[in-house]
N, CA, C and O of each residue as an XYZ file, in Angstrom:
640
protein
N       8.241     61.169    -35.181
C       6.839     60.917    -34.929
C       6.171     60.162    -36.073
O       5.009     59.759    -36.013
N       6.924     60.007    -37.046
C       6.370     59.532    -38.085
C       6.097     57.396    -37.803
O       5.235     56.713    -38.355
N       7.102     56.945    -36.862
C       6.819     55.512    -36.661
C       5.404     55.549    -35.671
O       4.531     54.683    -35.611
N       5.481     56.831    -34.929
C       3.607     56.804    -34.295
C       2.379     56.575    -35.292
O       1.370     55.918    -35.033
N       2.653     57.220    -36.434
C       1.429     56.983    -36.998
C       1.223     55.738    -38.040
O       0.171     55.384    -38.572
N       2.753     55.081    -38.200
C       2.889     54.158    -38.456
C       1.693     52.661    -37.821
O       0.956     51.833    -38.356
N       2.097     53.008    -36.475
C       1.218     51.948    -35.740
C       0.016     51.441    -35.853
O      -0.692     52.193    -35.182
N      -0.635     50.619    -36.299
C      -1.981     49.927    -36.113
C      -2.753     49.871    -35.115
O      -3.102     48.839    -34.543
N      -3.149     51.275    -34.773
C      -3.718     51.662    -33.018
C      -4.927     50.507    -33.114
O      -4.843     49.646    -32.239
N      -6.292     50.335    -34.268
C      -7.140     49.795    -33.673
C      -6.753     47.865    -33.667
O      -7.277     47.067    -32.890
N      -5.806     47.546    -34.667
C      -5.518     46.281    -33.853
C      -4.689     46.123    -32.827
O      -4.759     45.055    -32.218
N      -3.903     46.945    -32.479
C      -3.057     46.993    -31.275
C      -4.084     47.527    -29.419
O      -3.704     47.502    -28.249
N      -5.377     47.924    -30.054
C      -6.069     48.243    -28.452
C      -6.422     46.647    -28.802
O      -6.225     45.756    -27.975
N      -6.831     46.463    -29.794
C      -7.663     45.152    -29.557
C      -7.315     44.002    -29.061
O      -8.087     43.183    -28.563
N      -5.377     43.830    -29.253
C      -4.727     43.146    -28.646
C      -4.353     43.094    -27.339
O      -4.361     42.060    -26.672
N      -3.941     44.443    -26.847
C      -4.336     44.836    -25.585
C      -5.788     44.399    -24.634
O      -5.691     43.844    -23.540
N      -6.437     44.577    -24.947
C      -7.880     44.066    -24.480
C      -7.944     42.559    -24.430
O      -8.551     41.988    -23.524
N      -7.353     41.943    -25.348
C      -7.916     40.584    -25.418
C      -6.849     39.607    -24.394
O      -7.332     38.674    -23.752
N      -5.517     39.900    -24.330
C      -4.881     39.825    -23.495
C      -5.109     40.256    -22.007
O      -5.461     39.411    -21.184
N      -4.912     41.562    -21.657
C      -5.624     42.277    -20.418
C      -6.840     41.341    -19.844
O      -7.158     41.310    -18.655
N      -7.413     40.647    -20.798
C      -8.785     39.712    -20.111
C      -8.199     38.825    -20.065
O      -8.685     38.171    -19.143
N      -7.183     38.162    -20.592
C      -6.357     36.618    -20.610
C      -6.054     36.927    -19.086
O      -6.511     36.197    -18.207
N      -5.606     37.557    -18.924
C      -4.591     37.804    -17.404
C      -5.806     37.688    -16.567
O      -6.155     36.791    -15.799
N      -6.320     38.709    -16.867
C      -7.425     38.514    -15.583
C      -8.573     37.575    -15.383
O      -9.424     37.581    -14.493
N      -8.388     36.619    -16.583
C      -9.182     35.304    -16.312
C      -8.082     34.234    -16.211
O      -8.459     33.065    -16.131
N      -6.844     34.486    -16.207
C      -5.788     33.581    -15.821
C      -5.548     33.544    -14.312
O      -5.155     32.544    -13.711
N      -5.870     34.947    -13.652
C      -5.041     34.784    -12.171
C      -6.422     34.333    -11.483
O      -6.023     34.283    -10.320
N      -7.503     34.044    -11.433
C      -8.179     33.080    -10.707
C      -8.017     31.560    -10.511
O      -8.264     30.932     -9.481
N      -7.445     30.965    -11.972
C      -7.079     29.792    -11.710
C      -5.866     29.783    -11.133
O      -5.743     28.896    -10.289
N      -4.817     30.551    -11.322
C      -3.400     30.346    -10.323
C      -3.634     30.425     -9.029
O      -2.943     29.715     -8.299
N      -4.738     31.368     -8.381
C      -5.527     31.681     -7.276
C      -5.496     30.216     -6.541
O      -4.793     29.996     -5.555
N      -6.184     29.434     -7.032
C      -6.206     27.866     -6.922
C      -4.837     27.651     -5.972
O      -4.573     27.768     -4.775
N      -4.324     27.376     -6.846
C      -2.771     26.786     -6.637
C      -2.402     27.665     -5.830
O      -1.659     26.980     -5.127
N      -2.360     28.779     -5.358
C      -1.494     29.448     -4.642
C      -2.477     29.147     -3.047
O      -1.905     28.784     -2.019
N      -3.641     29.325     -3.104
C      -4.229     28.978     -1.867
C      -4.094     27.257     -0.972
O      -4.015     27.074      0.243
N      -4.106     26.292     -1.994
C      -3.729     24.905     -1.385
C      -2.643     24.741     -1.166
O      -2.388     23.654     -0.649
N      -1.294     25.828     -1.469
C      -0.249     25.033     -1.000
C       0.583     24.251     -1.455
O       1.594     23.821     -0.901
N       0.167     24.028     -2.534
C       1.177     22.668     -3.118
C       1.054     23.392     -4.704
O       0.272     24.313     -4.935
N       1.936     22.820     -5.688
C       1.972     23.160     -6.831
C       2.402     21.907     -7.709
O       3.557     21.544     -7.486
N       1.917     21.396     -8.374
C       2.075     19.987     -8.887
C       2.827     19.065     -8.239
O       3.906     18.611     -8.619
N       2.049     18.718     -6.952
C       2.419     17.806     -5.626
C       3.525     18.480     -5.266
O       4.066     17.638     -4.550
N       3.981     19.083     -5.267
C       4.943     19.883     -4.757
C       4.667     21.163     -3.243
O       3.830     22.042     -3.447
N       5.254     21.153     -2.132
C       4.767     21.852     -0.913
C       5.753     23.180     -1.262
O       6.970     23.002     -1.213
N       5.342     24.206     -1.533
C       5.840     25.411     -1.844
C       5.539     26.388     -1.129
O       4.613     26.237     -0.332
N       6.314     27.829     -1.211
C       5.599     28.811     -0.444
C       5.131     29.762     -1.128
O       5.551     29.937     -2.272
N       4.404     30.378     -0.717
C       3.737     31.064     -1.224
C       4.514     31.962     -2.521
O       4.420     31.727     -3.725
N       5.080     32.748     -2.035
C       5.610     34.127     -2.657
C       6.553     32.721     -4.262
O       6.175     32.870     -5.424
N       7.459     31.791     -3.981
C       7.649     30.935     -5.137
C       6.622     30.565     -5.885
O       6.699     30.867     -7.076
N       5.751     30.036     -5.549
C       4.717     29.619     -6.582
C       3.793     30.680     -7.365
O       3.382     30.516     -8.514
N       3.554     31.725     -6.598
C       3.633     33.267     -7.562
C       4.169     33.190     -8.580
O       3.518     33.072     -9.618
N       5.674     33.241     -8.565
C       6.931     33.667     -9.588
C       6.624     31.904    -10.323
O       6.854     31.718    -11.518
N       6.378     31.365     -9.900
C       6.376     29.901    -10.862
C       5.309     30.410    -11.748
O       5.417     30.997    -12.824
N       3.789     29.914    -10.787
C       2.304     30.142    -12.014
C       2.524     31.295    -12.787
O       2.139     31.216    -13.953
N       3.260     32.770    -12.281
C       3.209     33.677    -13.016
C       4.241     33.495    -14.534
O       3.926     33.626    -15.717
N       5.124     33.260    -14.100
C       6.255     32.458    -15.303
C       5.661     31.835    -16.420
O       5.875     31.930    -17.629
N       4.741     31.071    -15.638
C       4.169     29.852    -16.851
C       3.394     30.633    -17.678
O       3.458     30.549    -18.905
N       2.488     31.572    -16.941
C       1.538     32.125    -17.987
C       2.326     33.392    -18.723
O       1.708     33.751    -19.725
N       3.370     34.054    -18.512
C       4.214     34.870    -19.682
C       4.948     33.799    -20.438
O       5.210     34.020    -21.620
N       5.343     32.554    -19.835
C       5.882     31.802    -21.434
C       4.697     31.331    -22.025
O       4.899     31.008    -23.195
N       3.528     31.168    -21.653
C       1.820     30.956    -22.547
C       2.003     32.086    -23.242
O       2.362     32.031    -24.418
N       1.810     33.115    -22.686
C       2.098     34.669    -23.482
C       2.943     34.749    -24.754
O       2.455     34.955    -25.866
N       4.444     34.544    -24.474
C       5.294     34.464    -25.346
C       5.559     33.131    -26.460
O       6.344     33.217    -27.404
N       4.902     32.141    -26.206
C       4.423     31.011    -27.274
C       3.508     31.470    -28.000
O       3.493     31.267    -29.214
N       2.811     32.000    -27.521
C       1.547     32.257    -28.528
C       1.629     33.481    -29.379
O       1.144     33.606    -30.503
N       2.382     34.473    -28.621
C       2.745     35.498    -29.486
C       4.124     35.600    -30.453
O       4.197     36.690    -31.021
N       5.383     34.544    -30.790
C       6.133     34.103    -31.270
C       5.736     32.870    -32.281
O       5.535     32.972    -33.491
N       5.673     31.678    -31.477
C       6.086     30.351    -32.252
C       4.572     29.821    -33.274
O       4.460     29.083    -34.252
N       3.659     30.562    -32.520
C       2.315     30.458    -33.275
C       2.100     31.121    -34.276
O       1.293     30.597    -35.043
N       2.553     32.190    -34.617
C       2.378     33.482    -35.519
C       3.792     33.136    -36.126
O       4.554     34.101    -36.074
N       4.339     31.984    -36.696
C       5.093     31.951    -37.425
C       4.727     32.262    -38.585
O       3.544     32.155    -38.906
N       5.889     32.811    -39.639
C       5.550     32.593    -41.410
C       4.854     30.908    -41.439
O       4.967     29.970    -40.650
N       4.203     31.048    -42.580
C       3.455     29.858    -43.209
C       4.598     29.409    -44.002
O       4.496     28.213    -44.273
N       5.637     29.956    -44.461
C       6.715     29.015    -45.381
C       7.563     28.157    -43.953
O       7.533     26.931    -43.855
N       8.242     29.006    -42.992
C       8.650     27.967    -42.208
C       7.910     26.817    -41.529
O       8.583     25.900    -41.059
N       6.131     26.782    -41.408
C       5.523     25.498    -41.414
C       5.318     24.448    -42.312
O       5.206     23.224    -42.241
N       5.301     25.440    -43.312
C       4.876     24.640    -44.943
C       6.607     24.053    -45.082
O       6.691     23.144    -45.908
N       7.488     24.298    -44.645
C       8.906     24.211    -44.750
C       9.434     22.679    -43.769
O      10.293     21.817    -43.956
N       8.370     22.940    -42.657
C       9.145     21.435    -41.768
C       7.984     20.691    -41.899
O       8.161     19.583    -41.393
N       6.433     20.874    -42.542
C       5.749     19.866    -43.178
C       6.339     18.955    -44.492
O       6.255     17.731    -44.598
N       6.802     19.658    -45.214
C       7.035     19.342    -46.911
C       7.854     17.846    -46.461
O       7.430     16.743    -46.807
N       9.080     18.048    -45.640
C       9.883     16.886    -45.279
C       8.972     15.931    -44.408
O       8.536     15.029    -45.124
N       8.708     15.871    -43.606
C       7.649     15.200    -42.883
C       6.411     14.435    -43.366
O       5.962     13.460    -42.764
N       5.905     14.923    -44.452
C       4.743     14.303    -45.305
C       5.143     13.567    -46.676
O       4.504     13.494    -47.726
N       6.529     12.991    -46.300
C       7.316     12.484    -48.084
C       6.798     10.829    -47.602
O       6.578     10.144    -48.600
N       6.620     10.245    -46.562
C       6.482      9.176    -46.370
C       5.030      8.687    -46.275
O       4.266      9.646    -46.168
N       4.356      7.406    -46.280
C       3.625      7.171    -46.225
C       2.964      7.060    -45.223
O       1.802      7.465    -45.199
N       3.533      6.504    -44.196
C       3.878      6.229    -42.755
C       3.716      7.081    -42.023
O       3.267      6.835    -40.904
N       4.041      8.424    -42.428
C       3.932      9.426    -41.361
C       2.886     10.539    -42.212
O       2.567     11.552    -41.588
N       2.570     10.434    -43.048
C       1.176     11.203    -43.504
C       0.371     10.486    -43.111
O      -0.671     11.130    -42.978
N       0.176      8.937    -42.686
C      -1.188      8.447    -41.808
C      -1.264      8.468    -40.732
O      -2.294      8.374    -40.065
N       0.428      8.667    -40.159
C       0.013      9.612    -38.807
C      -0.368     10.900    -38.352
O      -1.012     11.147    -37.332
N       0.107     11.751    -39.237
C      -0.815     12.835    -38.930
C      -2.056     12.680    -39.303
O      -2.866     13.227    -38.553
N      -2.562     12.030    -40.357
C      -3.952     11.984    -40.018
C      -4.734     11.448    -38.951
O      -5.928     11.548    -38.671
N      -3.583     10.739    -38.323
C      -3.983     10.043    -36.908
C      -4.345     11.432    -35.630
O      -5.244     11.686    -34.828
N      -3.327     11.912    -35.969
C      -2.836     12.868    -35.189
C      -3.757     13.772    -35.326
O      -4.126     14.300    -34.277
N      -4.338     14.184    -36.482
C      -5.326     15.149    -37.064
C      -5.997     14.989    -36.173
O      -5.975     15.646    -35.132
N      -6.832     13.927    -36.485
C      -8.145     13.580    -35.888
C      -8.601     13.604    -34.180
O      -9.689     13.753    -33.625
N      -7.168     13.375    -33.654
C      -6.710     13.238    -32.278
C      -6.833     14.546    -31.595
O      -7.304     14.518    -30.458
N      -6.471     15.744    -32.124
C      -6.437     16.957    -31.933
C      -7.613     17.497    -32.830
O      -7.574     18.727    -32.866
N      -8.504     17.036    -33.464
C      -9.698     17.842    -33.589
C     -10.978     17.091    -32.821
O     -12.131     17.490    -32.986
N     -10.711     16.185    -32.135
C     -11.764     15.544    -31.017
C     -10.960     16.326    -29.925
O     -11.834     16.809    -29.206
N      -9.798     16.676    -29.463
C      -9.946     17.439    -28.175
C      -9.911     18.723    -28.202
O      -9.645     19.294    -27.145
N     -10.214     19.657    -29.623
C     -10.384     20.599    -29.485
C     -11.956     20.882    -29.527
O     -12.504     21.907    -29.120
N     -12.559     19.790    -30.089
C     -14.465     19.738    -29.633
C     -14.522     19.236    -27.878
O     -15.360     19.655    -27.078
N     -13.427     18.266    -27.566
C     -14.065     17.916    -26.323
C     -13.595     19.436    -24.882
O     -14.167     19.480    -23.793
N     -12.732     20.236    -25.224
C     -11.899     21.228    -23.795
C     -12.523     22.976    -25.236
O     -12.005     24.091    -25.190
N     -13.625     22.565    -26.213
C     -14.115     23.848    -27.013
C     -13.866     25.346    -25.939
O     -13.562     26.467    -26.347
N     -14.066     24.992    -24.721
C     -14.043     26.660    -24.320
C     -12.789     26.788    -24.075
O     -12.502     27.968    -24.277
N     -11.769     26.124    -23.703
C     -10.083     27.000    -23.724
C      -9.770     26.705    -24.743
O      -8.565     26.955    -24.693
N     -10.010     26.233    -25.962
C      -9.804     26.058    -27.490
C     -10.115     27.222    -28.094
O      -9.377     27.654    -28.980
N     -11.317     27.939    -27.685
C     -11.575     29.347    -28.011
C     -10.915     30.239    -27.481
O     -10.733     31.328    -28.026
N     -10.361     29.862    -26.112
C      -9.389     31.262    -25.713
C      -8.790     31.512    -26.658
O      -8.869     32.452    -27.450
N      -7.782     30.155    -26.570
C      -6.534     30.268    -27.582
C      -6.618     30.185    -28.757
O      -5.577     30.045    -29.400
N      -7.957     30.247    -29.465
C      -8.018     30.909    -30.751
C      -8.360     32.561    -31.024
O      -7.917     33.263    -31.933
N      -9.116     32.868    -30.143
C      -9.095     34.371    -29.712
C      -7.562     34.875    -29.764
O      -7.071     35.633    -30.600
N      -7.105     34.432    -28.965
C      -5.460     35.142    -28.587
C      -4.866     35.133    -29.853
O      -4.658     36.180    -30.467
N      -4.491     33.694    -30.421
C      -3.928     34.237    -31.581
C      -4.167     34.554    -32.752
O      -3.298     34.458    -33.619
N      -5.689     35.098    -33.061
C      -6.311     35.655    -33.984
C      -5.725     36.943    -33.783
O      -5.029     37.446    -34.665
N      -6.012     37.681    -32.388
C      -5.131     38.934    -32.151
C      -4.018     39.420    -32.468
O      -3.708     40.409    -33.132
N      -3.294     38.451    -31.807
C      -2.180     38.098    -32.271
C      -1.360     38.340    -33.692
O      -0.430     39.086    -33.999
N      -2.229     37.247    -34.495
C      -2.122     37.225    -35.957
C      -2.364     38.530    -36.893
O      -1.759     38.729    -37.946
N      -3.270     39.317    -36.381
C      -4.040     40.690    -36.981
C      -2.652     41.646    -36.630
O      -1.828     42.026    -37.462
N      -2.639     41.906    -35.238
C      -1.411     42.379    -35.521
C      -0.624     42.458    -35.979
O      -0.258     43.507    -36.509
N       0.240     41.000    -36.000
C       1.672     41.066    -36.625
C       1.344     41.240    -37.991
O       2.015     42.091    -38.574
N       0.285     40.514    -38.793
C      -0.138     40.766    -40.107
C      -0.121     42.681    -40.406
O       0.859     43.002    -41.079
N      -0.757     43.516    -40.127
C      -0.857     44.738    -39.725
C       0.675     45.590    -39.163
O       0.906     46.718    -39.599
N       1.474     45.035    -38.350
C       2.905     45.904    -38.323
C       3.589     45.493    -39.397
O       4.138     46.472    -39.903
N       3.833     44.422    -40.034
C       4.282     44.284    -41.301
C       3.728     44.897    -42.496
O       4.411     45.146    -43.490
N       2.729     45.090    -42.414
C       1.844     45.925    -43.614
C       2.364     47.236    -43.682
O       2.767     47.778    -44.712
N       2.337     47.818    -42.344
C       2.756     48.967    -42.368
C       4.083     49.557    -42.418
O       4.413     50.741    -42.357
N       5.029     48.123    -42.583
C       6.710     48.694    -42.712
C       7.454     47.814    -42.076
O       8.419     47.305    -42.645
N       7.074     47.457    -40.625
C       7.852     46.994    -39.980
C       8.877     45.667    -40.223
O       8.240     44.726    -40.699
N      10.005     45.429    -40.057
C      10.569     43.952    -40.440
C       9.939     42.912    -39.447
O       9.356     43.173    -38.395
N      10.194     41.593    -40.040
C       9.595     40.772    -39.565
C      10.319     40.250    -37.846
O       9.791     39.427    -37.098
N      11.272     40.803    -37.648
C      11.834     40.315    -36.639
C      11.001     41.910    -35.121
O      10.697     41.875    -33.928
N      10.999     42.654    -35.881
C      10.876     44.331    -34.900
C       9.336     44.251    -35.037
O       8.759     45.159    -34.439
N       8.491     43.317    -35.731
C       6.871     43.130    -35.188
C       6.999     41.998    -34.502
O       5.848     41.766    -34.132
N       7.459     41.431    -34.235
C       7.908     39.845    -33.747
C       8.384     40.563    -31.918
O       8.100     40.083    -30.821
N       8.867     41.340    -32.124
C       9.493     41.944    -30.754
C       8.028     42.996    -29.787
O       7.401     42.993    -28.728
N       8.154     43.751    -31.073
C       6.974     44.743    -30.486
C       5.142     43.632    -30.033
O       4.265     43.746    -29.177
N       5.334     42.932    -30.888
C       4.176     41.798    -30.330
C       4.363     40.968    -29.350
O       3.256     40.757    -28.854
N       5.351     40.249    -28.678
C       5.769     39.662    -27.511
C       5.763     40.639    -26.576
O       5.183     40.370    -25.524
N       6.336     41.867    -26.709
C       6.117     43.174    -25.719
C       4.957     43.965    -25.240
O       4.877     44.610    -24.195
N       4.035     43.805    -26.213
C       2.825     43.995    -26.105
C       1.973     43.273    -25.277
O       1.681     43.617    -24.132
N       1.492     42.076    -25.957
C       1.645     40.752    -24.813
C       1.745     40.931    -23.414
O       0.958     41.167    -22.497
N       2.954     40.746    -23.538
C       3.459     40.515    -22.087
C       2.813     41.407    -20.872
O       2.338     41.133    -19.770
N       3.078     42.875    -21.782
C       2.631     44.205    -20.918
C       0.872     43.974    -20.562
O       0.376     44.052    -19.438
N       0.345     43.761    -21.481
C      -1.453     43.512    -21.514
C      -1.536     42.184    -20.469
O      -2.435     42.104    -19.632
N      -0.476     41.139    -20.621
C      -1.510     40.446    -19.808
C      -1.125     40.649    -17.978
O      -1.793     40.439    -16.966
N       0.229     41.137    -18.207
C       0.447     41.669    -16.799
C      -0.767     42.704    -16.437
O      -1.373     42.406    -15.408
N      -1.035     43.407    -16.849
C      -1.724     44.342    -16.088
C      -3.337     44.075    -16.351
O      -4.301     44.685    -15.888
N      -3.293     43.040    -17.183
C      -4.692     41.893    -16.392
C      -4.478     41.107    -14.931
O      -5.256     40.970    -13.987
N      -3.576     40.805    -15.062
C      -2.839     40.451    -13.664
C      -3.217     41.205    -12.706
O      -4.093     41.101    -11.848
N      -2.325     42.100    -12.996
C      -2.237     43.752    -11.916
C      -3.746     43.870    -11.549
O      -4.070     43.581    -10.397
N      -4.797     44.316    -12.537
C      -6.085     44.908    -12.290
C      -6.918     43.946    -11.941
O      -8.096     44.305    -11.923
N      -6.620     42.357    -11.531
C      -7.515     41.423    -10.922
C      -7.394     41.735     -9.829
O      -8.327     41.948     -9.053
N      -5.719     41.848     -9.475
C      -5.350     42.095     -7.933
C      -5.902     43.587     -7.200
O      -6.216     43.903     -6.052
N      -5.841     44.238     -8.401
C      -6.555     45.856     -7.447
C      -7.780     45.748     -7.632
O      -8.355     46.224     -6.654
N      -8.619     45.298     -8.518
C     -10.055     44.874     -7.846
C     -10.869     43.968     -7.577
O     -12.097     43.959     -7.667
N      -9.860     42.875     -7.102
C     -10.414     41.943     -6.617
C     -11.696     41.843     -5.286
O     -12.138     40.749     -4.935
């Protein structure tokens, strides 16, 4: 009982919650797609394009709770090589600039997904604090995830 009290209950409801609302402001827009019939010009049936839109949004889930919440040395690690040239440090500043005009121009799903992985981030920051290795908060946070935004899912569908 001692890894129970281990746990970071108030960032872990909070992750729960913030997810749990991802889901259930995610399955209205799949709603979309599943009512017209088609899925990126594609004529599908119903019950497939379920298991498709639903797919997409647990690998949204699992990107954001993995590859985003990386260590800062493995970014700072495939920047260092990347920024030795001249050429390609004025493209990312190209690039910079490119991605901070469309995160002012699409600002409200820019905030989802800074919400999410602020959560995200608190957590895994927080199971590591408290002991955990970096690979077994890495697990328990994708699991978490996953579970919260399913049953945002789940609870759109039971009270819809």
């Amino acid at each position: 009982m001692a890894w129970f009290r281990k746990i970071p209950w108030p960032s872990l409801i909070l992750l729960i919650l913030v997810y749990g609302v991802f889901g259930w402001l995610y399955t209205p827009w799949f709603e979309l797609f599943l009512e017209g019939g088609e899925l990126f010009g594609w004529i599908i049936e119903k019950n497939i394009a379920f298991v498709l839109v639903y797919g997409l949004g647990c690998l949204w889930v699992l990107l954001i709770s993995t590859v985003f919440t990386a260590p800062v040395t493995l970014m700072t690690f495939s920047m260092s090589k990347w920024l030795k040239s001249e050429v390609r440090a004025f493209l990312s500043v190209i690039f910079g600039a490119l991605a901070f005009a469309l995160v002012i121009r699409w600002f409200a799903f820019f905030t989802r997904l800074f919400v999410l992985l602020a959560a995200a981030m608190l957590v895994k920051l927080d199971l590591q604090a408290a002991g955990y290795s970096r690979w077994l908060s890495a697990l328990i946070l994708a699991l978490v995830c996953l579970t919260a935004f399913s049953i945002g899912v789940l609870a759109f569908y039971a009270w819809k």
